[in-house]
C-alpha positions in Angstrom: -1.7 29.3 20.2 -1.7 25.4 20.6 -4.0 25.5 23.1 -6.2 27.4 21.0 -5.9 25.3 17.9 -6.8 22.6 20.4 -9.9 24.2 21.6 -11.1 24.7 18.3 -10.4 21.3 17.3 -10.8 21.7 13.4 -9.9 23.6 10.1 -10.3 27.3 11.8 -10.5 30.6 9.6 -8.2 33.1 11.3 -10.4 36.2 10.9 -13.8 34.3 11.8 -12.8 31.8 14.6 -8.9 32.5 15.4 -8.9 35.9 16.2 -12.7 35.9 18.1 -11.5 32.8 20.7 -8.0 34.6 21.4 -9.6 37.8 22.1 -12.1 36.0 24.7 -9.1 33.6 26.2 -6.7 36.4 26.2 -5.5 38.9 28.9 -3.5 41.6 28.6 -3.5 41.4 24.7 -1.7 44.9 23.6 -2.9 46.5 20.5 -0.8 44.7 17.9 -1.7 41.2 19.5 -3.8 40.3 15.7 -0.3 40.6 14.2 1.3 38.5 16.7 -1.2 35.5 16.6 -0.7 35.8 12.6 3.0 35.8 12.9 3.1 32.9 15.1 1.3 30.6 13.0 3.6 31.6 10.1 6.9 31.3 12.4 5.6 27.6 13.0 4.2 26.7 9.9 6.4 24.8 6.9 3.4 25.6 4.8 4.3 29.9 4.1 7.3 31.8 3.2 7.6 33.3 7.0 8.6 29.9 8.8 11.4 30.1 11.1 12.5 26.6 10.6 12.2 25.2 13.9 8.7 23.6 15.1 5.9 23.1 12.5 3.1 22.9 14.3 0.3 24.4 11.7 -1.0 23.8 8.7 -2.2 26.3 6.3 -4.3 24.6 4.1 -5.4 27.4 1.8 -2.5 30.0 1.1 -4.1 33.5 1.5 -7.8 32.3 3.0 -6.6 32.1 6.8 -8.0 28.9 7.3 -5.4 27.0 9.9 -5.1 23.5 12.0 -3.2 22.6 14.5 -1.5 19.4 12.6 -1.6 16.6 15.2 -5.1 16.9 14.7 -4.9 17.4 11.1 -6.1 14.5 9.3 -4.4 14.8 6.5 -1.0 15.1 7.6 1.9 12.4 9.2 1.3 13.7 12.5 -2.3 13.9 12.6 -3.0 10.1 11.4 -0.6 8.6 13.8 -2.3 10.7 16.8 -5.7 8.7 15.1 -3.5 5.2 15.6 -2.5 6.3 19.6 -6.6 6.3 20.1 -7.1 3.1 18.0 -4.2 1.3 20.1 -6.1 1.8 23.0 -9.2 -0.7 22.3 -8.5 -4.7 21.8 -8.1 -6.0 18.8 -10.8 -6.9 16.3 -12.8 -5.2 18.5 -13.4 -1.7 17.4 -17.3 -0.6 16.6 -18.0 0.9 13.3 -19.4 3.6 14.7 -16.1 4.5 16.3 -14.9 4.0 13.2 -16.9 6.7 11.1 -16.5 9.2 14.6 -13.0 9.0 14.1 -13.6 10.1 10.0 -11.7 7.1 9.6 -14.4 5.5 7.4 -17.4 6.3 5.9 -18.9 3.9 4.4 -20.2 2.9 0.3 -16.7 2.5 -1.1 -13.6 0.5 -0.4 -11.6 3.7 -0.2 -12.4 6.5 2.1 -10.6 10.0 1.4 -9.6 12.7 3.7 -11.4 16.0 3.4 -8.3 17.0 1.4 -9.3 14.3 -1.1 -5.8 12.1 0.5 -7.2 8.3 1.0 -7.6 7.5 5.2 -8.0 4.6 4.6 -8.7 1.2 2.7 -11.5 -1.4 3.3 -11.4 -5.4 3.2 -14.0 -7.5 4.2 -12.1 -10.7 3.2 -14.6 -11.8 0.9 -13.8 -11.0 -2.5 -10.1 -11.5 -2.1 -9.1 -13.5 0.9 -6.1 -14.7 -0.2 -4.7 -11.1 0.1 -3.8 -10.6 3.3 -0.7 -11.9 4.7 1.6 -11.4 8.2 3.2 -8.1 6.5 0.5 -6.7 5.1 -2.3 -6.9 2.2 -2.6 -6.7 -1.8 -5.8 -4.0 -2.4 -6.4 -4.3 -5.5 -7.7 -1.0 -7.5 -11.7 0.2 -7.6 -13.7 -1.2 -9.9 -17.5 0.1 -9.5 -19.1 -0.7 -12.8 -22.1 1.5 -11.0 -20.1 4.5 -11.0 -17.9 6.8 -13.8 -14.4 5.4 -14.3 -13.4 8.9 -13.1 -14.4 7.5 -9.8 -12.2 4.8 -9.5 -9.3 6.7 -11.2 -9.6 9.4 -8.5 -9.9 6.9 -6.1 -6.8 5.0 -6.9 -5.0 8.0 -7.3 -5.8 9.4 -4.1 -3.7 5.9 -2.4 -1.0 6.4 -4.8 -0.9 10.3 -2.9 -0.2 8.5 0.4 2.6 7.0 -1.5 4.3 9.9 -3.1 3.2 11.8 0.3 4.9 9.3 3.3 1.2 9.1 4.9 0.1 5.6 6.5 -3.1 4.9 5.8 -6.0 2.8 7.7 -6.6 -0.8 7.4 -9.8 -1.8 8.1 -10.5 -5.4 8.5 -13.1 -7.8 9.8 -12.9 -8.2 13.5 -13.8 -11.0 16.5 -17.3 -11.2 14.9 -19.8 -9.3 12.4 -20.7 -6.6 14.4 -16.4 -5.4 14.9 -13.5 -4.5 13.4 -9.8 -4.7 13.3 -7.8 -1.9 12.0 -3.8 -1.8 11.0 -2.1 1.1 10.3 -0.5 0.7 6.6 1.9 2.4 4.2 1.9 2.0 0.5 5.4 0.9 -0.2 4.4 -0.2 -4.0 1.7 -0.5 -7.0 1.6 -1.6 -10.0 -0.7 -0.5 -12.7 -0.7 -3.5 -15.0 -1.9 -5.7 -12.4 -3.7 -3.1 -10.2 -2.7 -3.8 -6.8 -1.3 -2.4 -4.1 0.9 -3.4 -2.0 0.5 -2.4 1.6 2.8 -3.1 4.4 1.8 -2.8 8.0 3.6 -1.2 10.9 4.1 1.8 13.0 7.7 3.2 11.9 7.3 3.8 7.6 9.1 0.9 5.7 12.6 1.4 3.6 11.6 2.2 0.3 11.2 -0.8 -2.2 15.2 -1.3 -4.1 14.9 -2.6 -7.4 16.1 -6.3 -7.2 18.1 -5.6 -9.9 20.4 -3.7 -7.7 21.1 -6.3 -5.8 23.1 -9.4 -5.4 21.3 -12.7 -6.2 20.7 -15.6 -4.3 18.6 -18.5 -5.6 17.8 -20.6 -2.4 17.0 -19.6 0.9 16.7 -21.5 4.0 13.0 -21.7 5.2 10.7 -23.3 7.9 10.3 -27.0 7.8 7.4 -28.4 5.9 5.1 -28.9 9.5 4.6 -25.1 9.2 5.8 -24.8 5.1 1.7 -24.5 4.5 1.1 -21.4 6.4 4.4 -19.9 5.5 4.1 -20.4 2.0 0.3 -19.2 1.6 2.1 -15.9 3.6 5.2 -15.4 1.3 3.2 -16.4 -2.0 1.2 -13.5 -1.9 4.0 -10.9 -1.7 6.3 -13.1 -3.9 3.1 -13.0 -6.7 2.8 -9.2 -6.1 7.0 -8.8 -7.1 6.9 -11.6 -9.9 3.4 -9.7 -11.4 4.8 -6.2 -11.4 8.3 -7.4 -12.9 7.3 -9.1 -16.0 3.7 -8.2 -16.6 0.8 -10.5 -16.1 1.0 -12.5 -19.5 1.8 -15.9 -19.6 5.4 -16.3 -20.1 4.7 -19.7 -22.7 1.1 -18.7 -24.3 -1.1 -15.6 -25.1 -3.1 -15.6 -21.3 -3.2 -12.5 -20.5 -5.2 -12.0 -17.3 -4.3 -11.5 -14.0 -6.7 -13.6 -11.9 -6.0 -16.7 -14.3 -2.0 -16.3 -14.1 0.0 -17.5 -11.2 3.5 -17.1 -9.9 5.5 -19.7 -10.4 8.8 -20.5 -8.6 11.7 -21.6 -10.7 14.1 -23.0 -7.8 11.2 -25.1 -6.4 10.2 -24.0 -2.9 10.4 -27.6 -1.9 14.1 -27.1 -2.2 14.0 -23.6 -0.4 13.8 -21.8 -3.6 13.8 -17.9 -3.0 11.0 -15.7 -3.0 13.2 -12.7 -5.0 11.2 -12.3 -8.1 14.1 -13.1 -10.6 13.5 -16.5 -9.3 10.0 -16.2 -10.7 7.8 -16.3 -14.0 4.2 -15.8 -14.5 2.8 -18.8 -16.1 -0.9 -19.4 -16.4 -2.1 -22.2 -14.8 -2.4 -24.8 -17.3 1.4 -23.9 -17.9 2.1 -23.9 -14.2 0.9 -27.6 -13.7 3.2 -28.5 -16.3 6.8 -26.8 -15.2 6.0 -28.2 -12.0 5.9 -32.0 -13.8 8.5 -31.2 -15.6 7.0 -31.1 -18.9 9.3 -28.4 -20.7 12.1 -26.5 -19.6 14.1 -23.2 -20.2 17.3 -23.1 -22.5 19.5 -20.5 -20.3 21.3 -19.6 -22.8 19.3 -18.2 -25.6 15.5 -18.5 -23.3 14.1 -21.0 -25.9 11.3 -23.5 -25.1 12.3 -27.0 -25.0 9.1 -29.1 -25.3 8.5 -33.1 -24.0 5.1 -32.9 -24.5 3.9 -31.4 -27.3 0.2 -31.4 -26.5 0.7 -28.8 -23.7 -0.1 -25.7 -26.2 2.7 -23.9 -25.8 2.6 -20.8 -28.3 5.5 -19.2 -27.7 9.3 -20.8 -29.2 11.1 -18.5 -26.7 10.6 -16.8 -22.8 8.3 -13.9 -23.4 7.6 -11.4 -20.9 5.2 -8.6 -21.1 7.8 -5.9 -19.1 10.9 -7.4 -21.4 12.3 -8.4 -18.2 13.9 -12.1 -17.9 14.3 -14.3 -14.6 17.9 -14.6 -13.6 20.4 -16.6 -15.1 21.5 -18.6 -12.5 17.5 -19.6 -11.5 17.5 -21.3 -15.0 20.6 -22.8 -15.4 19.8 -24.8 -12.1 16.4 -25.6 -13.4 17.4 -26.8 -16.7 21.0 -28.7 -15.5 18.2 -30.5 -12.5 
């Protein structure tokens, strides 16, 4: 039966494609052999009531239509995508045609986000133009659709069909620019977070699927952090700042902590214990401050009662609006990243 799922390399009905290429491959068939072709899909399918429990090697899209795949070459499933990667893997780097690309149903062009046929996303597009800054060693921030050109159903469909590779364990596609105009580069992802207040993604690459995300509040905290010495701090930090602004955004919201800025593309992450004095990158050692407000904590021109999280001014013509800390989650930074703030 493999080899005839093979053969007919795509969604197959059983009655109308199945059943017909059996009875031309076969020999010796018997007279019950339409029950036994039936019976071992379902034995070796996770997707019906009849599965024995040890291999599952079909997919049964369409419960009561007959319509089968063999799942390595099922699209839509784990199996099936990393099958796509072995083929990828093959050809250099960022130097993949766009043709192959689209034979592959990796991509098909118009959007940022291509789906599966089961309406899964395959994968995600970045061109590196319109956020460049986004891409790091680990992985890349997408940030949701936004086509003012097309319904808002769109896009919501559209994000939700990544946030199904989420809840589903599916990688996904990466599709980046390549050596030159004409090529691509493609990673094989996994959506280990969003967050709907900033709408992004985050996206790690890799070929094993990543631990899931642990809230940090779960863990032990520790505020410094030893890191690379400053001839390579540039590169490293423009890396690590883009994951440590992903964390900091989703845990308190992206409203300025000090005044009423709330936007995401005009806050920035700020690090309490200064990276300068190898600060950590765990969010709790973070606030979202808008820039204006940035420049001044990093001159030093307010600072952060730990005790009670009010606002203690030198300049008083920085408009500040708020008296105390104000986050848009409720969320505070951690003690100890203040107190050694405030007490430097």
């Amino acid at each position: 039966m493999v080899d005839i799922m093979k053969e007919l390399g795509k969604e197959s009905n059983l009655t109308k494609d199945i059943y017909p290429l059996v009875e031309i491959r076969g020999e010796n068939l018997g007279t019950n052999w339409k029950a036994r072709v039936r019976a071992t899909l379902e034995e070796n399918s996770s997707d019906v009531d009849g599965w024995l429990g040890k291999y599952d090697l079909f997919h049964n899209k369409d419960k009561g239509e007959g319509n089968w795949i063999l799942r390595e070459l099922d699209e839509s499933s784990h199996e099936g995508r990393l099958n796509l990667w072995k083929k990828i893997k093959k050809i250099p780097d960022g130097e993949i045609d766009p043709s192959y690309i689209r034979e592959l149903k990796i991509y098909k062009g118009a959007t940022g986000i291509c789906r599966d046929d089961s309406g899964i996303c395959i994968s995600v597009l970045n061109t590196g133009k319109h956020y460049p800054d986004d891409i790091f060693d680990e992985g890349i921030l997408y940030h949701y659709p936004n086509t003012p050109k097309r319904p808002k159903t769109f896009d919501i469909n559209e994000t939700n069909s990544v946030k199904e590779c989420a809840s589903k364990g599916l990688p996904l596609f990466v599709i980046l620019p390549g050596n030159n105009s004409k090529k691509r580069s493609i990673r094989l992802g996994w959506v280990v977070d969003y967050d709907d207040d900033s709408e992004q993604f985050l996206i790690k690459f890799g070929e094993a699927k990543p631990e899931p995300v642990v809230e940090k509040e779960e863990q032990g905290f520790v505020g410094k952090t030893k890191r690379k010495k400053k001839l390579k701090e540039v590169a490293t930090r423009s890396n690590n700042q883009t994951k440590f602004r992903f964390d900091v955004l989703k845990r308190y919201g992206s409203k300025c902590a000090l005044c009423n800025i709330e936007n995401k593309y005009l806050v920035d992450a700020a690090h309490i214990i200064p990276v300068d004095e190898d600060g950590t990158d765990d969010p709790r050692n973070g606030l979202i401050l808008c820039k204006n407000h940035h420049a001044a904590f990093d001159r030093n021109l307010f600072k952060i009662d730990p005790n009670d999280f009010s606002i203690v001014v030198k300049d008083n013509l920085i408009n500040i609006s708020e008296s105390n800390l104000i986050t848009k989650t409720g969320k505070m930074p951690h003690i100890e990243a203040l107190e050694y703030r405030f007490n430097k």
